[in-house]
C-alpha positions in Angstrom: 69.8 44.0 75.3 70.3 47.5 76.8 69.3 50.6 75.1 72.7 52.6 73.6 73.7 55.4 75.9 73.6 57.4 72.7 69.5 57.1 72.5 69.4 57.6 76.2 71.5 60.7 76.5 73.4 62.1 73.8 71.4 61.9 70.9 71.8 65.1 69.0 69.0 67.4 67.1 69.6 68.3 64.1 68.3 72.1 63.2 66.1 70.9 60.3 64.5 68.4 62.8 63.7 71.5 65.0 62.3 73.2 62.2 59.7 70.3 61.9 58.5 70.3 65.6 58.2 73.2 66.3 55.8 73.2 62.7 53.7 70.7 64.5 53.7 72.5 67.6 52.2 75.6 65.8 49.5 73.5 64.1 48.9 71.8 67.4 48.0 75.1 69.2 45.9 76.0 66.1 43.9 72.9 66.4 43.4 73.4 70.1 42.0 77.3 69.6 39.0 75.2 67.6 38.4 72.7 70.5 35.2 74.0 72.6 35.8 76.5 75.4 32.9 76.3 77.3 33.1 76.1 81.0 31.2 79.0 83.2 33.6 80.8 85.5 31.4 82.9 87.8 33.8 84.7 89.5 35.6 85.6 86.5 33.5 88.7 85.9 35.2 90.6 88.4 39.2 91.7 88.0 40.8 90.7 85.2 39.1 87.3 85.7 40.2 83.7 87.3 44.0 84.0 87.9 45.8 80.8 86.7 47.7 79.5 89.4 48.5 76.3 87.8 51.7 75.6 85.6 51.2 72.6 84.0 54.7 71.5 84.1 56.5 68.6 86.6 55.3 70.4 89.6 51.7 70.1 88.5 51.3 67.1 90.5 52.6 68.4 93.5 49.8 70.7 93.8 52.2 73.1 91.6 54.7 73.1 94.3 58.1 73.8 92.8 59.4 77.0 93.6 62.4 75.3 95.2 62.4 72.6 92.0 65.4 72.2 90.0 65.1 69.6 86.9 67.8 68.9 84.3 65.0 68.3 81.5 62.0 69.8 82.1 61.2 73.7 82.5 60.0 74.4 85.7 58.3 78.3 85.2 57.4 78.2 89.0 61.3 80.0 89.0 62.4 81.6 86.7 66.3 80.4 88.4 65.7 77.0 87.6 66.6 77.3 83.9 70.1 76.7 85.1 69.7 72.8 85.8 69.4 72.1 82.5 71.7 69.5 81.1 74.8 70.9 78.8 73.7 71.9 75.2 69.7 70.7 76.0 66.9 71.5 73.8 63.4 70.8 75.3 60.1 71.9 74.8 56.6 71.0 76.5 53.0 71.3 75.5 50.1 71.2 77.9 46.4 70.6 77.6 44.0 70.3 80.0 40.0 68.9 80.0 37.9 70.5 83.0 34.6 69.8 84.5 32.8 72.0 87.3 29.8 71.5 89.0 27.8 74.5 90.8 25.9 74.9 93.7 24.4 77.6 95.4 20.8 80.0 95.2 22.1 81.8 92.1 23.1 78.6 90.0 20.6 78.2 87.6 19.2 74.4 88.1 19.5 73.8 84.2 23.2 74.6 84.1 24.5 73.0 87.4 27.8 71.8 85.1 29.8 72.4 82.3 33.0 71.0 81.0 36.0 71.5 78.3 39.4 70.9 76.9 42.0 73.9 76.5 45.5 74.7 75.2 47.6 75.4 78.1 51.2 75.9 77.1 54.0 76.1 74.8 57.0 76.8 76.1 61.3 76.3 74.8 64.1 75.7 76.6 67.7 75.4 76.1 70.8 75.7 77.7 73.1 77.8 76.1 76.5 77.3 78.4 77.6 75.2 81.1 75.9 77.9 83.1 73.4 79.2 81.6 70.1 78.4 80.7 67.1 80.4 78.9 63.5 80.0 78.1 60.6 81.5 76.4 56.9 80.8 76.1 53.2 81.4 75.6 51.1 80.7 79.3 47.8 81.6 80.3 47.6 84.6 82.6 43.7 84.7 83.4 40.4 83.7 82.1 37.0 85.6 81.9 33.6 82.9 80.8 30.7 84.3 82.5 27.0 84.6 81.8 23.9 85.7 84.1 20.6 87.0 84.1 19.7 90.2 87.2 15.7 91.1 87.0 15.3 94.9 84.9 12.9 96.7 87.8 10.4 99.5 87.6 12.7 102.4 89.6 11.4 102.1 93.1 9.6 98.7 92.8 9.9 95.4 92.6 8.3 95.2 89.3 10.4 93.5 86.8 9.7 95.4 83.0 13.1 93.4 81.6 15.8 91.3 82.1 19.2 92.5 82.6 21.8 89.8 81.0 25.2 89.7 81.6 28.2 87.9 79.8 31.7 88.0 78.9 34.7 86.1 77.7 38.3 86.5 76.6 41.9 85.6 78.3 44.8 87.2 79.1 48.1 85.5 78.1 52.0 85.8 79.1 54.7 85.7 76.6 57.7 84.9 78.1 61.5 85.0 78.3 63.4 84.1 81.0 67.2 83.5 81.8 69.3 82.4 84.4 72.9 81.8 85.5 74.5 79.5 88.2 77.1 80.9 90.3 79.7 78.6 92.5 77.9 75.6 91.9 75.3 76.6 94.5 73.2 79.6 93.5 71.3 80.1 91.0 69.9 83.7 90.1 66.9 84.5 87.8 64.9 87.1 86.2 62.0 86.9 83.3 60.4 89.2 80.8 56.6 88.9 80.3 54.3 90.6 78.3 51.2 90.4 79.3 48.0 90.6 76.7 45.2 89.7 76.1 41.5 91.1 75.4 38.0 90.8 77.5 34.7 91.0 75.8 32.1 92.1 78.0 28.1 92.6 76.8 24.8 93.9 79.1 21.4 93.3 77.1 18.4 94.0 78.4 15.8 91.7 77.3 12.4 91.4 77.4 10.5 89.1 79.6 7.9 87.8 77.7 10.1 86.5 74.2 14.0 87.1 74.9 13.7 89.9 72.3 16.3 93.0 72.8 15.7 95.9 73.8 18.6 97.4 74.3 22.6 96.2 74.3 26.1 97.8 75.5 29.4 96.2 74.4 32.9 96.9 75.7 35.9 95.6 74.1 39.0 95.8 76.2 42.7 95.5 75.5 45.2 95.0 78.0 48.8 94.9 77.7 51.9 95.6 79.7 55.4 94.0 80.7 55.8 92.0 83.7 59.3 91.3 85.4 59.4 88.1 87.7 63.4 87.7 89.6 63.9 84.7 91.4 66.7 82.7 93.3 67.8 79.4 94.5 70.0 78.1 97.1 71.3 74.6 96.5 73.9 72.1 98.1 74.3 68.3 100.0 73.3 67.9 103.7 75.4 64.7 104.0 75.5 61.7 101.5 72.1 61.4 101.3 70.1 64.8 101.5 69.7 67.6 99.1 68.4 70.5 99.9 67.0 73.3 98.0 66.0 76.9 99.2 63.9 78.9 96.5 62.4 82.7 96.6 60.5 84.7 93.8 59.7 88.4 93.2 57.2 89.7 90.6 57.3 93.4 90.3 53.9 95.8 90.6 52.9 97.1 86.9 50.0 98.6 85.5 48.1 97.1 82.5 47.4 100.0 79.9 43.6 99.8 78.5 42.2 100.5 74.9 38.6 100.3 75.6 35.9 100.4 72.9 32.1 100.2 73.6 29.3 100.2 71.5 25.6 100.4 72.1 22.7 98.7 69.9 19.2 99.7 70.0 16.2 97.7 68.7 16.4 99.4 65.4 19.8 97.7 65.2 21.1 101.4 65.1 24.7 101.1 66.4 26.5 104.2 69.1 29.9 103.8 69.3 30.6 105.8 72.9 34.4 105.3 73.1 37.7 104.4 71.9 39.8 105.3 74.9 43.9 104.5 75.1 43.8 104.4 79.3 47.8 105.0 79.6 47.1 105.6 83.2 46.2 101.8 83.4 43.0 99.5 84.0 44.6 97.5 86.9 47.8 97.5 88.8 49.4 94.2 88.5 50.8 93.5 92.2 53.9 93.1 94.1 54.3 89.4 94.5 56.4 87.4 96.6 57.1 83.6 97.0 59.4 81.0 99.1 59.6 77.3 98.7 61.8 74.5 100.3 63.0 71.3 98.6 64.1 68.5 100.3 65.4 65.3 97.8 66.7 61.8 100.0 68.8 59.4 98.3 67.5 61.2 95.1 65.0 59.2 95.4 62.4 61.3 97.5 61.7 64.6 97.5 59.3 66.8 99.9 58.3 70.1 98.9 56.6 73.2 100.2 56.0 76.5 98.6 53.9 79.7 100.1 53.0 82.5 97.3 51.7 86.0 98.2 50.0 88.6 96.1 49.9 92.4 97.6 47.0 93.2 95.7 45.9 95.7 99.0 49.1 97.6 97.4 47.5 98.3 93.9 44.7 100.8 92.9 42.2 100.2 89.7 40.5 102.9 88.0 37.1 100.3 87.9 34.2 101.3 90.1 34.3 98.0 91.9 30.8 97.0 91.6 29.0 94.9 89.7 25.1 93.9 89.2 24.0 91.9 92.4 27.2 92.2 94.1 29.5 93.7 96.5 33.1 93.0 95.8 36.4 94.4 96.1 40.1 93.2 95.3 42.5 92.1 98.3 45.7 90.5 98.9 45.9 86.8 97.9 47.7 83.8 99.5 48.4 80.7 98.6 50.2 77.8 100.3 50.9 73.9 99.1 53.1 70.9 99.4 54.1 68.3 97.2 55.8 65.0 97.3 57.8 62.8 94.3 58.9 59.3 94.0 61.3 59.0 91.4 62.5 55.9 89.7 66.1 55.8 88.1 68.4 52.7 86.7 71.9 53.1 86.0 72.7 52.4 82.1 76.5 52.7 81.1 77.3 54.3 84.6 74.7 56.8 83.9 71.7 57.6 85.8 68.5 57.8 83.9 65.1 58.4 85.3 62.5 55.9 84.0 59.2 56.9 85.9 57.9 59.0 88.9 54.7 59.3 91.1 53.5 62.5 92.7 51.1 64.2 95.4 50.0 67.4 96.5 47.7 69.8 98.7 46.8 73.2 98.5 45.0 75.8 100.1 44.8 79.4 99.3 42.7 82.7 99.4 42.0 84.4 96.3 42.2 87.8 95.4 38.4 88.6 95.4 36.2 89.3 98.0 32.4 89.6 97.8 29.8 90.1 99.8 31.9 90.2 103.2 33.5 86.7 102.4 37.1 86.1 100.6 36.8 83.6 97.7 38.8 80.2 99.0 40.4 77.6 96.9 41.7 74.1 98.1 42.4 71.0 96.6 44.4 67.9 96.1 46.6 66.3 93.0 48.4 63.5 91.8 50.9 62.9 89.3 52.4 60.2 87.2 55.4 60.9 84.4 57.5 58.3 82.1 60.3 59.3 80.2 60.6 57.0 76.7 63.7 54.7 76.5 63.5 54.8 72.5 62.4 58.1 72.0 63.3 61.8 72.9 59.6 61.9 74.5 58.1 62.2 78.2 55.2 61.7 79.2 52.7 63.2 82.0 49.2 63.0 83.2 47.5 65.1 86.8 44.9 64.6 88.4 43.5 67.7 90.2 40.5 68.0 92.2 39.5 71.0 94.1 37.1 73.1 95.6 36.5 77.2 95.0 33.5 79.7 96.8 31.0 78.7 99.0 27.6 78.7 98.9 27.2 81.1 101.9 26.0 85.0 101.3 24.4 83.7 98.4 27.5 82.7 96.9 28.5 79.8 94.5 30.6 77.0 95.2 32.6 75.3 92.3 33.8 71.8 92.5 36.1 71.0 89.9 38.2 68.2 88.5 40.9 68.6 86.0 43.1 65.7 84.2 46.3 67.5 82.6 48.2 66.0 79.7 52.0 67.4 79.2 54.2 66.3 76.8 57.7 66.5 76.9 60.4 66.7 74.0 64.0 67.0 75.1 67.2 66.1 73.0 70.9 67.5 73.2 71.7 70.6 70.7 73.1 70.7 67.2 76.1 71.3 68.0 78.5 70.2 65.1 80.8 68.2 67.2 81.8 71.4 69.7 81.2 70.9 73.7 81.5 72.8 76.9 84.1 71.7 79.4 
């Protein structure tokens, strides 16, 4: 017996069913902030931290290639002009978590913590389309991650006599709250823009120890808070090349803006006497966001197969910081970024009641890019490869997804560290059409 067309497409949500999911969605996220945190990003002490790169939507599996993806159910963030390809009157909403393990190498890593692992929140984000051509979103994403520790030896001034150790750590995030809109125009274009507000708070702490029992001597904290807005515009091109080829031309444009800092730093003594030093509102700014530009391609034969190919560039040789860009050990400084990948998608679809529905898709990806830091003469290189497999339920609003990533970031040249790292991404999906008491677009 074949599913009813009702359950496989037109099934609507009623508001007080919303109400309920989104309930458990909140609780979700709460349950995740208890789950343990505890990987070691080394290069996160520099910047604002690791940049996320990663989406954790339906591109994930094509190395995050999408910014030439357009998808009638799930939210593709890589554009903010894909919101558009939503089906009429849609609701859907995703969650995404991820579990991570690294292993280190290189002359710095200490040999008793050569690995680490965890399992993190990643997303929440809404969608829904509001008209025939318009379609919105809004969400909570990860913007950047600091998790560093690291011990320097505390010399006598002008020898190499260590009196101390000098340890190093920090931790924190910076998130992006989002809303984003977009509106199709002649059936072929599709135009973009989204709101984020960026925040988020990094905790960093410099004790200097002694060598002999761990005691402290001495210990500075800095507390900062960073917030700003963040505008992203994007476009995408769209149209048949013959019976059996779609094509898809996508661009994206992030404008340069300035994170404002409120920094507080205290300093403990032995005693456990406590100096607060400052409480400084920067208004000037701690970092210049960049200029950022990407351009992706799309491909889709007998909408079956799709090829895809994105390259993303951050002008970060266009932005000043008010750090000193130094730090314990190292060299570094901040410069423009690059990233390139491609991505390819099987997709599986059956016809029920003259209606296409997709049942199942397979997906693969490679990427290679340079990241924005470079220390000790050498620019920080990522590169990896991912794959992808998604269902979408026949008896229930829900789609699933699971990535494979595997990658490789640093070297272990100019005493450097190189992290290998393997990720497996759950998303779930939960689409439906709108409330909408009986009333349609045409």
């Amino acid at each position: 017996m074949k599913p009813s067309i009702n359950k496989l497409v037109t099934q609507a949500i009623h508001p007080r069913g919303s109400v309920r999911l989104i309930l458990i969605s909140l609780l979700t996220i709460s349950s995740m902030k208890m789950m343990a945190q505890n990987n070691n990003l080394p290069y996160s002490q520099m910047g604002i931290g690791d940049l996320e790169d990663g989406y954790y939507n339906r591109t994930s599996g094509m190395a995050n290639t999408g910014i030439a993806y357009r998808s009638n159910r799930y939210l593709i963030q890589n554009n903010p002009a894909s919101f558009s390809a939503l089906t009429d009157q849609y609701f859907t909403m995703e969650l995404g978590i991820r579990g991570q393990y690294i292993s280190y190498a290189g002359t710095p890593v200490n040999v008793a913590s050569t690995e680490s692992g965890d399992i993190t929140f990643r997303k929440l984000v809404l969608g829904i389309k509001l008209g025939k051509h318009w379609g919105t979103s809004a969400g909570l994403v990860p913007f950047s991650t600091q998790n560093y520790e690291f011990a320097v030896p505390y010399n006598l001034v002008g020898t190499t006599i260590q009196i101390a150790n000098n340890y190093y750590q920090g931790h924190g995030s910076v998130n992006k709250a989002y809303w984003a809109n977009s509106y199709e125009f002649f059936h072929h274009l599709s135009l973009g823009v989204e709101a984020g507000y960026i925040f988020g708070q990094l905790n960093q702490n410099n004790i200097i120890q002694s060598t002999a029992n761990g005691a402290e001597f001495v210990s500075s904290t800095n507390n900062l808070n960073l917030n700003n807005l963040y505008f992203t515009y994007g476009m995408q091109l769209y149209g048949n090349l013959g019976k059996k080829l779609k094509y898809t031309l996508g661009a994206t444009y992030s404008m340069k803006a300035s994170l404002l800092a409120a920094s507080t730093k205290l300093v403990t003594t032995s005693s456990d006497s406590t100096y607060p030093l400052q409480n400084i509102q920067n208004n000037e700014g701690y970092l210049n966001l960049p200029n950022a530009y990407g351009a992706g391609l799309a491909i889709t034969y007998k909408d079956k197969y799709t090829f895809l190919a994105d390259y993303r560039y951050q002008d970060w040789n266009g932005v000043s910081t008010t750090n000193n860009l130094e730090y314990p050990g190292q060299s570094y400084s901040i410069v423009s970024s690059e990233r390139g990948s491609i991505g390819f998608e099987v997709s599986k679809k059956k016809t029920f009641y003259n209606t296409r529905i997709e049942l199942s898709y397979l997906q693969a990806g490679l990427y290679y890019g340079n990241t924005y830091l470079q220390i000790n003469g050498q620019q920080i290189k990522d590169m990896g490869v991912t794959a992808g497999i998604g269902a979408n339920s026949l008896k229930s609003p829900l789609a699933y997804d699971i990535i494979f990533q595997y990658g490789i970031k640093g070297t272990t040249a100019n005493n450097l560290i190189r992290e290998n790292y393997a990720d497996i991404t759950f998303i779930l999906n939960f689409g439906q059409i709108w409330y909408t008491k009986g009333k349609k677009f045409d």
